[in-house]
N, C-alpha and C positions, 0 to 999 in steps of 0.2 A: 492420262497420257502425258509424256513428258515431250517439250517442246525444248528444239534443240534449232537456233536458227528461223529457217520458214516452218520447217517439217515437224510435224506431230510424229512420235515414236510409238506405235502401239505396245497397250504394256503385254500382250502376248508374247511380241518380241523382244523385249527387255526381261521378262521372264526366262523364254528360252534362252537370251545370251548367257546369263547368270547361272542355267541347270546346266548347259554346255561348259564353262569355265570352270566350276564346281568339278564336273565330272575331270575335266583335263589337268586341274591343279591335284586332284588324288591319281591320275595313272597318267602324266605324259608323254607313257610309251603306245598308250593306244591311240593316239592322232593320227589322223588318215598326213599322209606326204601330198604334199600338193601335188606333184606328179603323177601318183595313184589317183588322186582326185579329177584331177583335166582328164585323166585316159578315161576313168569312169564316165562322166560327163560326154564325153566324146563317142564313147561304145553306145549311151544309150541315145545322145541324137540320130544315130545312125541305125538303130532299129526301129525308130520312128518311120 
């Protein structure tokens, strides 16, 4: 793990940022819009 600060990073998640970037630097037309993203997030609080 990588220590940044107080916080230990788990390298799971440093892994995924790195496949996520990867992916986004070959198609940056496939990004979700943040405002796609909040209403996503929003739709499924609410069928909770």
């Amino acid at each position: 793990m990588e220590k940044t600060g107080k916080y230990k990073i788990p390298q799971w998640q440093i892994d995924e940022v790195r496949e996520r970037t990867k992916k986004y630097l070959k198609n940056p037309e496939s990004a979700t819009d943040i405002d796609d993203f909040l209403k996503e997030i929003e739709n499924e609080i609410i069928v909770i």
